[in-house]
mmCIF file of the C-alpha atoms, coordinates in Angstrom:
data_MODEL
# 
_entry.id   MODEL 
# 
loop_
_atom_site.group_PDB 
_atom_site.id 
_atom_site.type_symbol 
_atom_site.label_atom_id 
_atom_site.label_alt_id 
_atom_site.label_comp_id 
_atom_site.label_asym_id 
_atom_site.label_entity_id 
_atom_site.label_seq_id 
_atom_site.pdbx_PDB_ins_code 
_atom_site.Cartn_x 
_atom_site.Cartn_y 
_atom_site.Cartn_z 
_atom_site.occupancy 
_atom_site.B_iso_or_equiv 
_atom_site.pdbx_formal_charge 
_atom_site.auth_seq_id 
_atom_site.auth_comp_id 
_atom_site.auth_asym_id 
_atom_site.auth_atom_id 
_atom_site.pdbx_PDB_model_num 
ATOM 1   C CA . UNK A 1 1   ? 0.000  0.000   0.000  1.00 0.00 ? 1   UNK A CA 1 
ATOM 2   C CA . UNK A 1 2   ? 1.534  3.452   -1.531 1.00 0.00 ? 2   UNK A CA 1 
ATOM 3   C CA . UNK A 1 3   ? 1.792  6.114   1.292  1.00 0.00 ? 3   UNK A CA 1 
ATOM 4   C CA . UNK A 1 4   ? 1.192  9.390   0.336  1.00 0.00 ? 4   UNK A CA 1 
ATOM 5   C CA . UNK A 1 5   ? 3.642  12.441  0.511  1.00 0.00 ? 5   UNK A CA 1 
ATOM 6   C CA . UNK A 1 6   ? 1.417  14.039  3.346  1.00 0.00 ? 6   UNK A CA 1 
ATOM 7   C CA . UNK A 1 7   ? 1.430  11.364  5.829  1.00 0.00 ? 7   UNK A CA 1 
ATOM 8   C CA . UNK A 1 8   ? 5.654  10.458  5.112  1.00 0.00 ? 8   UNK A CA 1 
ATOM 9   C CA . UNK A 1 9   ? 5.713  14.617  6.614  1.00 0.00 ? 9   UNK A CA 1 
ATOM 10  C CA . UNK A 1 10  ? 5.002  13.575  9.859  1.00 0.00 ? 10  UNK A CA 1 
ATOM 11  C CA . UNK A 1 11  ? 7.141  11.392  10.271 1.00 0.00 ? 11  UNK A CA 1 
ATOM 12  C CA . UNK A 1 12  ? 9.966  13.592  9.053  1.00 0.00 ? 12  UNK A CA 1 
ATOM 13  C CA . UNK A 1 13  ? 9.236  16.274  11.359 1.00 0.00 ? 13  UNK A CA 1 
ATOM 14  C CA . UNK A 1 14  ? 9.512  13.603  14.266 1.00 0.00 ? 14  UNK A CA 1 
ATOM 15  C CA . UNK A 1 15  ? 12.987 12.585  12.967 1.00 0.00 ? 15  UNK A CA 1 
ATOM 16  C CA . UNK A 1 16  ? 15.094 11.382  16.213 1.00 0.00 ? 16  UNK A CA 1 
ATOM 17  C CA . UNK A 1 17  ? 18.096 12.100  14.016 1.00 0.00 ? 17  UNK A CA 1 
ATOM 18  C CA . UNK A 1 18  ? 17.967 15.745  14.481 1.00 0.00 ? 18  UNK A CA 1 
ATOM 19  C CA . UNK A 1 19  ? 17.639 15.477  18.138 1.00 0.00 ? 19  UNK A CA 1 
ATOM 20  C CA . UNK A 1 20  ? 20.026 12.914  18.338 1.00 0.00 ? 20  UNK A CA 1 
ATOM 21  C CA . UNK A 1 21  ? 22.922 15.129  16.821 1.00 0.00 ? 21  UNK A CA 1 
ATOM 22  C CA . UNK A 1 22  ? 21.795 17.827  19.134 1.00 0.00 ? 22  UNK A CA 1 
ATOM 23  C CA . UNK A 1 23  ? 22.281 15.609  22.396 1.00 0.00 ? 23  UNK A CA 1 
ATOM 24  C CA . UNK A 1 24  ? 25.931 13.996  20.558 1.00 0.00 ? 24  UNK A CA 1 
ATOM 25  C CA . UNK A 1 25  ? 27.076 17.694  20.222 1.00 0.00 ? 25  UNK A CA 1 
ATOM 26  C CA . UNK A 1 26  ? 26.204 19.024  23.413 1.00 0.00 ? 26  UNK A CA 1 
ATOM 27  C CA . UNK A 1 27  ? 27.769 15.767  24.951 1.00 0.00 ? 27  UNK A CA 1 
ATOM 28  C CA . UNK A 1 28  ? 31.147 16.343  23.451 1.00 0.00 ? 28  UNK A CA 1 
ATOM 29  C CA . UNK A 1 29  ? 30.790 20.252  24.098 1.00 0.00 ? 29  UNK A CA 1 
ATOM 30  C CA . UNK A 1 30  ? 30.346 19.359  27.691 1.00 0.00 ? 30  UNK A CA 1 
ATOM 31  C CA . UNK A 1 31  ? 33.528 16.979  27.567 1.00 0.00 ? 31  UNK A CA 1 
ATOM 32  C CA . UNK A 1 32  ? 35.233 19.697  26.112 1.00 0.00 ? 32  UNK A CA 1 
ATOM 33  C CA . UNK A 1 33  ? 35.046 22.056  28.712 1.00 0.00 ? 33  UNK A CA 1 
ATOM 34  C CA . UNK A 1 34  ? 35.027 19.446  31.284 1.00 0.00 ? 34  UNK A CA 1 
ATOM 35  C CA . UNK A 1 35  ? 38.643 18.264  29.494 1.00 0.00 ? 35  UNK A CA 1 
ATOM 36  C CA . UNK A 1 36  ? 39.473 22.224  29.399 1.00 0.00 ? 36  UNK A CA 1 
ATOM 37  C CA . UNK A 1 37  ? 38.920 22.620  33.031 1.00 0.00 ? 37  UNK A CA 1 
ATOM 38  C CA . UNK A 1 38  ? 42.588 20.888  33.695 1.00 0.00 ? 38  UNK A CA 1 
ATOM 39  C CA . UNK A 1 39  ? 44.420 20.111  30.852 1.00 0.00 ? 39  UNK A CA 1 
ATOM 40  C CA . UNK A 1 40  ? 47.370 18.718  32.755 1.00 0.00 ? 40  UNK A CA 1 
ATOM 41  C CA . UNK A 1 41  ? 45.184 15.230  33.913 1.00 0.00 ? 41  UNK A CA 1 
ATOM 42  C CA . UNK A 1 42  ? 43.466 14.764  30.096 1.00 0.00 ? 42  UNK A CA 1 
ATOM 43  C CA . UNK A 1 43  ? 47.229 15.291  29.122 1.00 0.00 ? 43  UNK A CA 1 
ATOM 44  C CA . UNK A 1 44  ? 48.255 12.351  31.256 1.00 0.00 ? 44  UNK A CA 1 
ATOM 45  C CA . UNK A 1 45  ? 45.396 10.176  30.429 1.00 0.00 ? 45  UNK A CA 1 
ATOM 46  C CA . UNK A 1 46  ? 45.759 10.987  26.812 1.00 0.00 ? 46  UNK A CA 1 
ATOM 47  C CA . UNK A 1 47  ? 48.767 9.586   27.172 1.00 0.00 ? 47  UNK A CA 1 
ATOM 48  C CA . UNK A 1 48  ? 47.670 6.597   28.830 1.00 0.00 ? 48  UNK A CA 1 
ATOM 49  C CA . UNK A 1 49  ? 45.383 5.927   26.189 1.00 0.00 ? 49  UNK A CA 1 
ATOM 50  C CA . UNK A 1 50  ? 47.253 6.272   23.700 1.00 0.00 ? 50  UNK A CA 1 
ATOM 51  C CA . UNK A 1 51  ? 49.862 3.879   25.415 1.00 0.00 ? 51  UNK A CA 1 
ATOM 52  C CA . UNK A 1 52  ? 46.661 1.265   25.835 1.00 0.00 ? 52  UNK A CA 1 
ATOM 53  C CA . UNK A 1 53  ? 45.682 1.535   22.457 1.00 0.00 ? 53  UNK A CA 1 
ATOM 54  C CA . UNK A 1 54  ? 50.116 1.242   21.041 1.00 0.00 ? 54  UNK A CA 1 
ATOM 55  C CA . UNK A 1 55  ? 50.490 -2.013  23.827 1.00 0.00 ? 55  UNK A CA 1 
ATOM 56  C CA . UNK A 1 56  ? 46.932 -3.941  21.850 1.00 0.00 ? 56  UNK A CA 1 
ATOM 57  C CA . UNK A 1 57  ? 48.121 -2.691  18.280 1.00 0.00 ? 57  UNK A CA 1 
ATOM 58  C CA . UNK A 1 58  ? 51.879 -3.932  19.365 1.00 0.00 ? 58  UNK A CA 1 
ATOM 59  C CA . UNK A 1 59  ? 50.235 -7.567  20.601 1.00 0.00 ? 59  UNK A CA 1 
ATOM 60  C CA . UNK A 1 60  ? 47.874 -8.017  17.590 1.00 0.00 ? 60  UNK A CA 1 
ATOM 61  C CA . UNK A 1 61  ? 51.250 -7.623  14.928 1.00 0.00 ? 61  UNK A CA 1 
ATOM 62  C CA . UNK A 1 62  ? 53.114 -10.059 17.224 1.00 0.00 ? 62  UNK A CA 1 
ATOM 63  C CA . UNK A 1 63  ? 49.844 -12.522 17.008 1.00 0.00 ? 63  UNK A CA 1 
ATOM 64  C CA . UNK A 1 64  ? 49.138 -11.647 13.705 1.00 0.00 ? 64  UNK A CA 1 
ATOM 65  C CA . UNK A 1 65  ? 53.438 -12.562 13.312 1.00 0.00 ? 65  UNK A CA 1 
ATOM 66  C CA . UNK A 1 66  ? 53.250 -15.616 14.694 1.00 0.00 ? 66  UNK A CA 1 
ATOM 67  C CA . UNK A 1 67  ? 49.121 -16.949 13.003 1.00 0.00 ? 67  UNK A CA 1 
ATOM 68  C CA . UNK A 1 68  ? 50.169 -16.358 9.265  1.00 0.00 ? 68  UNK A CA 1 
ATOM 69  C CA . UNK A 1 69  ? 50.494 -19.345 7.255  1.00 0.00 ? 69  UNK A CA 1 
ATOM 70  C CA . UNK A 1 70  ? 53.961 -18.466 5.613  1.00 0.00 ? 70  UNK A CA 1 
ATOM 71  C CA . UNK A 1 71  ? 57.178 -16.714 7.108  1.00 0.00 ? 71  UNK A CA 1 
ATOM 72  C CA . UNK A 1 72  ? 57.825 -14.278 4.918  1.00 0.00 ? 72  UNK A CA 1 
ATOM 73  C CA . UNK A 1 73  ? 57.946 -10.688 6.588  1.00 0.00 ? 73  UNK A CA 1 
ATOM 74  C CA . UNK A 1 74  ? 57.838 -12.612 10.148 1.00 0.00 ? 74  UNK A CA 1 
ATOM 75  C CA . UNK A 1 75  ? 60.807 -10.823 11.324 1.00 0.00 ? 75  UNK A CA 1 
ATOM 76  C CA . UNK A 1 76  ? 59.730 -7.637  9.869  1.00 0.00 ? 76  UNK A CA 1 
ATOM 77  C CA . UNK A 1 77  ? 55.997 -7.878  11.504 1.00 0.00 ? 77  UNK A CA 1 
ATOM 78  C CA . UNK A 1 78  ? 57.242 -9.302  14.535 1.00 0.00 ? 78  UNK A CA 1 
ATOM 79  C CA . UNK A 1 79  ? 59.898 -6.295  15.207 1.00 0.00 ? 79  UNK A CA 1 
ATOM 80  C CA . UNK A 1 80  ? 56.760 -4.011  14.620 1.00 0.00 ? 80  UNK A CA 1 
ATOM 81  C CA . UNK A 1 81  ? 54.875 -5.352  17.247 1.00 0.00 ? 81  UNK A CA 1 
ATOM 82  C CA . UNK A 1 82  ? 57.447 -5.188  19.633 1.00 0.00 ? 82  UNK A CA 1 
ATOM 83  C CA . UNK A 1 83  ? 58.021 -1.876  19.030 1.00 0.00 ? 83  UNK A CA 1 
ATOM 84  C CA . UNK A 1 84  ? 54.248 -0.898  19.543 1.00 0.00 ? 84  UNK A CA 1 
ATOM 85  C CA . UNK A 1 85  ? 54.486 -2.627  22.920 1.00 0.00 ? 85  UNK A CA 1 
ATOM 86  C CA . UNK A 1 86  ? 57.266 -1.034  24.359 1.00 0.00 ? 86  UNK A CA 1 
ATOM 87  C CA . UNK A 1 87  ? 56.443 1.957   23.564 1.00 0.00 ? 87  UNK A CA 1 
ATOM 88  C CA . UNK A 1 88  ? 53.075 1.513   24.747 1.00 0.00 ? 88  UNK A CA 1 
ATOM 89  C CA . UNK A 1 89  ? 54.449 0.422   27.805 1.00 0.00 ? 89  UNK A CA 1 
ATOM 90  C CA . UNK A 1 90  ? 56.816 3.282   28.236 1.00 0.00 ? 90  UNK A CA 1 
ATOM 91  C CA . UNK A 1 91  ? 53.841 5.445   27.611 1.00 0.00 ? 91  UNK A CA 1 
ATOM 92  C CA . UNK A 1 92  ? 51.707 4.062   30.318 1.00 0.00 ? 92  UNK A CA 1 
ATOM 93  C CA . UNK A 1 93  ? 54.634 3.924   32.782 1.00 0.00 ? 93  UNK A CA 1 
ATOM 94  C CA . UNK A 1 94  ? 55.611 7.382   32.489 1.00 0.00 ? 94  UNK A CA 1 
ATOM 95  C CA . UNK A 1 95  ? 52.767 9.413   31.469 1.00 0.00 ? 95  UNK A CA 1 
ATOM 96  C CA . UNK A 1 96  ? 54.231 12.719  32.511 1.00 0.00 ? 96  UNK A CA 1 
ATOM 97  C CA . UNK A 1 97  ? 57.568 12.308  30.903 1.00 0.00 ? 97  UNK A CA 1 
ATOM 98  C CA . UNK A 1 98  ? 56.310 10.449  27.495 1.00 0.00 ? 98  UNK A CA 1 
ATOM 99  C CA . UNK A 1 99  ? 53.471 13.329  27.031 1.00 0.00 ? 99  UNK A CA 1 
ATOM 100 C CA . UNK A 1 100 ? 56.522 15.918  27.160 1.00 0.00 ? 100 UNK A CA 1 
ATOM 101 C CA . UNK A 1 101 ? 58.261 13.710  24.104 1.00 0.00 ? 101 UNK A CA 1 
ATOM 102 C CA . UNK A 1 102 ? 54.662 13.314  22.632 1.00 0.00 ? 102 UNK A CA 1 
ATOM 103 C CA . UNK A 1 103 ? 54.449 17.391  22.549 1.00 0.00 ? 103 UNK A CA 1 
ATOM 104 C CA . UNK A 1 104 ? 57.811 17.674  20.828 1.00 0.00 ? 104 UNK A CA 1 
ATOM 105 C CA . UNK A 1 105 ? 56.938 15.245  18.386 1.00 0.00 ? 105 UNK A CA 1 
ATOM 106 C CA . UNK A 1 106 ? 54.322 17.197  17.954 1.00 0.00 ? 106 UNK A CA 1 
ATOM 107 C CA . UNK A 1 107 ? 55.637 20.298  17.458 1.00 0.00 ? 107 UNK A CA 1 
ATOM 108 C CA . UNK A 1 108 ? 57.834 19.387  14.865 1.00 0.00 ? 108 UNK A CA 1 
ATOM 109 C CA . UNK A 1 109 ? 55.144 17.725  13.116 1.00 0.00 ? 109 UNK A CA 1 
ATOM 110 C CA . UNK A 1 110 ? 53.298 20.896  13.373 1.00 0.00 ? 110 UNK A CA 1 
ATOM 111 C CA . UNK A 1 111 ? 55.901 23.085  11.852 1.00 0.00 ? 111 UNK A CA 1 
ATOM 112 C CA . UNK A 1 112 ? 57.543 20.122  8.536  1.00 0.00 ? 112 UNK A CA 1 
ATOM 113 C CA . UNK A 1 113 ? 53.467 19.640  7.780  1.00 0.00 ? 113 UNK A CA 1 
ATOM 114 C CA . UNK A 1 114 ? 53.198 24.033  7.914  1.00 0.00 ? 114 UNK A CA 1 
ATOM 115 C CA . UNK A 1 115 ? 56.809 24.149  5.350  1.00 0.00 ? 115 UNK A CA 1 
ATOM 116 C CA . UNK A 1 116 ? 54.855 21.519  3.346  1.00 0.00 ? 116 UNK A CA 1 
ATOM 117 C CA . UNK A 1 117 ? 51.637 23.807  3.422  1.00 0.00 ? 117 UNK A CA 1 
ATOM 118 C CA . UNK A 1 118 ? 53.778 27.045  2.187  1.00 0.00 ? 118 UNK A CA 1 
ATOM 119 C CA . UNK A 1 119 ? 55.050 25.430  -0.622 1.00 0.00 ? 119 UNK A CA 1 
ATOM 120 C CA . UNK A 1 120 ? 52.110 23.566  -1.661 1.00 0.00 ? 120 UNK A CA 1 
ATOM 121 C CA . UNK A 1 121 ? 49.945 26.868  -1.908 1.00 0.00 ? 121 UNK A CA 1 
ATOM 122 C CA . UNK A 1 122 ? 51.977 28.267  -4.291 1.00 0.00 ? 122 UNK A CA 1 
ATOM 123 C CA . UNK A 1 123 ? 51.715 25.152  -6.319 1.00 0.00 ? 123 UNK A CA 1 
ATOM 124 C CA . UNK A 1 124 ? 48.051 25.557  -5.613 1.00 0.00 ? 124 UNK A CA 1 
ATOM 125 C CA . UNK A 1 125 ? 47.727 29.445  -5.611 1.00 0.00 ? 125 UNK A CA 1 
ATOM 126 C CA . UNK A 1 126 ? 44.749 29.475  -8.124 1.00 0.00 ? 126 UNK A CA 1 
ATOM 127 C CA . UNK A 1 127 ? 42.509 26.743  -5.992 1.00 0.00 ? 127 UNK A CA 1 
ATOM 128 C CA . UNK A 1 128 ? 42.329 27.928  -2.818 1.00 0.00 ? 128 UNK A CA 1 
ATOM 129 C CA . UNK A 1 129 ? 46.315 28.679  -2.004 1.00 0.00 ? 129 UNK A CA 1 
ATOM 130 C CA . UNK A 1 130 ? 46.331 32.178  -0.072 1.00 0.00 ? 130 UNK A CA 1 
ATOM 131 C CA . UNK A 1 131 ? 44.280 29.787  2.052  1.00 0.00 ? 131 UNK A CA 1 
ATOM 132 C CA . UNK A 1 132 ? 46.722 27.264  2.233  1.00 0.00 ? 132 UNK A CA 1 
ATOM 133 C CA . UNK A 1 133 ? 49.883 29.459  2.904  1.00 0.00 ? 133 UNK A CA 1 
ATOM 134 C CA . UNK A 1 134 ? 47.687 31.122  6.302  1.00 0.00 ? 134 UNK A CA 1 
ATOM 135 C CA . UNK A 1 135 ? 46.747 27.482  7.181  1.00 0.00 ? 135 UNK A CA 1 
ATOM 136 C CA . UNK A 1 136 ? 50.776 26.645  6.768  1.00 0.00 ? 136 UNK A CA 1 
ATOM 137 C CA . UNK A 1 137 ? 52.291 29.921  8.523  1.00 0.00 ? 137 UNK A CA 1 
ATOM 138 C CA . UNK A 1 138 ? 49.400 29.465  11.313 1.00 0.00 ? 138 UNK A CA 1 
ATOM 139 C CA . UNK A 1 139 ? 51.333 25.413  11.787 1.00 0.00 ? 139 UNK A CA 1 
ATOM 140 C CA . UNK A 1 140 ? 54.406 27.031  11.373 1.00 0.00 ? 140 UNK A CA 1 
ATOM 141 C CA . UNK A 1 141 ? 53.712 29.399  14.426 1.00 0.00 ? 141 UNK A CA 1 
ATOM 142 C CA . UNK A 1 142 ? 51.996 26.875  16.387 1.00 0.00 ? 142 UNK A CA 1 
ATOM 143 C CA . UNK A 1 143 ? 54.667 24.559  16.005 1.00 0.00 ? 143 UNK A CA 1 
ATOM 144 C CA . UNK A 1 144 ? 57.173 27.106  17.139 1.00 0.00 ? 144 UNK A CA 1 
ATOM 145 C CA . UNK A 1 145 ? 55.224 28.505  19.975 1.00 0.00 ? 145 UNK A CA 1 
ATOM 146 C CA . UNK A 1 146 ? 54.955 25.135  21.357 1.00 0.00 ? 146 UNK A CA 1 
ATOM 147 C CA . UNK A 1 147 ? 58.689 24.353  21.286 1.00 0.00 ? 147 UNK A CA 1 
ATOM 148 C CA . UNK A 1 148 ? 59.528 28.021  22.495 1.00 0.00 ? 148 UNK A CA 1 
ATOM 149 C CA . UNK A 1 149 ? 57.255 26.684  25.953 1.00 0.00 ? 149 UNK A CA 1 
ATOM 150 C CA . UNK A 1 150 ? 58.790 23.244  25.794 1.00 0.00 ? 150 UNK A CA 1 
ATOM 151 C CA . UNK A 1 151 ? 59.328 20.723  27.932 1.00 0.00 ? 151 UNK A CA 1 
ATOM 152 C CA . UNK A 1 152 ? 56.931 23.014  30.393 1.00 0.00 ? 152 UNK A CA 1 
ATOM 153 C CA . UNK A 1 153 ? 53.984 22.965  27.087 1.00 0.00 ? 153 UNK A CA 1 
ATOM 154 C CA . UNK A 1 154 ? 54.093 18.713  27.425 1.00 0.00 ? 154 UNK A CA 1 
ATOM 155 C CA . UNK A 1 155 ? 52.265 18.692  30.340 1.00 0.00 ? 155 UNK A CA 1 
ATOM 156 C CA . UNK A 1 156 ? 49.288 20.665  28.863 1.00 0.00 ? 156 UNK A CA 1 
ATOM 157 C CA . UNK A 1 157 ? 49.519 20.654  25.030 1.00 0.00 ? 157 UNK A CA 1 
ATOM 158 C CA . UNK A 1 158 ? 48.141 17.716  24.126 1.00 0.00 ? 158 UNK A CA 1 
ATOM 159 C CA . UNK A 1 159 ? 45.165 18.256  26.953 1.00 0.00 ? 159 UNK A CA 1 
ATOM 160 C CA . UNK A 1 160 ? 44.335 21.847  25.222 1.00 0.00 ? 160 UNK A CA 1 
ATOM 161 C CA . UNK A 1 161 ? 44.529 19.873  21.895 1.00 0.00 ? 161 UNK A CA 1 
ATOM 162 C CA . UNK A 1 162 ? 41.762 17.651  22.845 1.00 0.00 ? 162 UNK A CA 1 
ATOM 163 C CA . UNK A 1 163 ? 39.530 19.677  24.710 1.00 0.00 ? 163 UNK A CA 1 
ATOM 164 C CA . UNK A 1 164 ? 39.414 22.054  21.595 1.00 0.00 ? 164 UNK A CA 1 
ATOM 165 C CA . UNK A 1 165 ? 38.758 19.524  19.341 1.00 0.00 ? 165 UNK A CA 1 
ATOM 166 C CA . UNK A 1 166 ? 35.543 17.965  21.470 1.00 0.00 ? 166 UNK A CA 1 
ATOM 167 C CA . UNK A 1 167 ? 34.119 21.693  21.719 1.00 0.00 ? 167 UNK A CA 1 
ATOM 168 C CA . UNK A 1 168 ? 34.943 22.340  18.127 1.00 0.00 ? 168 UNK A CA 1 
ATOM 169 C CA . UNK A 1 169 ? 33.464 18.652  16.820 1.00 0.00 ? 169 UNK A CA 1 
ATOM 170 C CA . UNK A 1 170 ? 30.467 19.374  20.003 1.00 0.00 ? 170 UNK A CA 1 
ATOM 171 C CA . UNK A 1 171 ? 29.291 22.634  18.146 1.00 0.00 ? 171 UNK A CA 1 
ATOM 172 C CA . UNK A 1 172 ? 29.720 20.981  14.761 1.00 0.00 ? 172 UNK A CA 1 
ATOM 173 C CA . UNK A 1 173 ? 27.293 18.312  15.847 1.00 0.00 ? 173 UNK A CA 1 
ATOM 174 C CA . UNK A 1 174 ? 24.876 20.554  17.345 1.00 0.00 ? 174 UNK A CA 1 
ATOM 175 C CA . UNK A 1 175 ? 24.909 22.738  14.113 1.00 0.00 ? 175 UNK A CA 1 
ATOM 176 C CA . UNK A 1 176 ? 24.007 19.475  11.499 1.00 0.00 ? 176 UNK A CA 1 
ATOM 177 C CA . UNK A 1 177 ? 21.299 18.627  14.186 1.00 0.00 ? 177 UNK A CA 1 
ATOM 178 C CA . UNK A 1 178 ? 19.739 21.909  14.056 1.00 0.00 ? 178 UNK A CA 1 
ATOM 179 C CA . UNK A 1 179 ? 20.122 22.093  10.328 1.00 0.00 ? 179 UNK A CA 1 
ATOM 180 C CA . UNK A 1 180 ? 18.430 19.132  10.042 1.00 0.00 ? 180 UNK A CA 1 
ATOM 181 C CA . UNK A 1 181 ? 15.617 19.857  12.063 1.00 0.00 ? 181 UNK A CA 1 
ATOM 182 C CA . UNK A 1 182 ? 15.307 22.850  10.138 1.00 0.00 ? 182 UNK A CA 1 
ATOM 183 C CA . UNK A 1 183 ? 14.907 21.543  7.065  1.00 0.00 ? 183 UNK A CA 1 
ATOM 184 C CA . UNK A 1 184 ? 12.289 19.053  8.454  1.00 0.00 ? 184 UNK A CA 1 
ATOM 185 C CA . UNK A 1 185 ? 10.328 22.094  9.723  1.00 0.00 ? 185 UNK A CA 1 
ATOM 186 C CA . UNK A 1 186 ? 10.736 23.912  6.477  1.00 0.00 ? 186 UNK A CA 1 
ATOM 187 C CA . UNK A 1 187 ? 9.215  20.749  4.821  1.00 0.00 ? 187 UNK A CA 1 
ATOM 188 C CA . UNK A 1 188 ? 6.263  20.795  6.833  1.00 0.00 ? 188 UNK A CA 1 
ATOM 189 C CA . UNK A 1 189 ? 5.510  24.358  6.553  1.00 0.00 ? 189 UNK A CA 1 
# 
């Protein structure tokens, strides 16, 4: 039995899916500033995490080593894993001290991928490229901010980083809900 267009509207304005981005953004939003309200502990569990997640991707190579049906790359796999593990060991061990190594890292990601950005936007001037050279002096800066703070910017860095990025992804969430919701009403109307 064909529905018609009238009784589908309904259902549209009723859409959970609206609501449901509107209760994921404010979630992360409140993470955000809940993360934001001391940087130095989501730093250190940042860390943590990330050594958690380095010590299962450094055991599942070493399985994954040792369950393949030939040996060639076994060494190669096998060095990989152990690799992950220890350094997801020294991660979780040290927290403090590996989130200060984690910033520099970091940092000097931050400023090679903002040299990479210069030169690419005037490779790329005529699509988009005064955009790309801000993008690329704003990692350059960044980058060099960080390091001028460093080791003292490991201990909050990273916990800034991800604080920002749950507000920033929060609002973004919150803003495709209420566009959607929107749209539903503007169907209906």
């Amino acid at each position: 039995m064909a529905t018609s267009p009238m009784s589908a509207r309904p259902a549209e304005a009723s859409d959970p899916s609206c609501w449901g981005a509107i209760l994921l953004g404010s979630v992360f939003v409140l993470a955000g500033i809940f993360v934001l309200g001391d940087i130095v502990a989501a730093t250190v569990i940042s860390t943590m995490l990330i050594g958690v997640l380095l010590l299962v991707a450094g055991g599942a190579e070493i399985f994954q080593a040792f369950s393949t049906q030939h040996w060639r790359g076994f060494l190669l796999r096998l060095l990989i894993g152990v690799f992950y593990a220890v350094c997801g060991v020294m991660l979780i061990a040290d927290p403090a001290r590996a989130s200060v190594f984690l910033t520099f890292v970091f940092a000097l990601s931050l400023i090679a991928s903002g040299c990479v950005r210069i030169v690419q936007s005037f490779q790329y001037w005529a699509l988009f490229g005064p955009l790309l050279l801000i993008s690329g002096i704003i990692g350059v800066v960044a980058g060099l901010v960080i390091l001028a703070k460093w080791p003292f910017s490991g201990l909050w860095v990273l916990g800034l980083l991800v604080g920002i990025d749950l507000v920033a992804h929060g609002i973004w969430w919150i803003f495709i809900g209420s566009r959607v919701r929107h749209e539903n009403s503007a169907a209906l109307g």
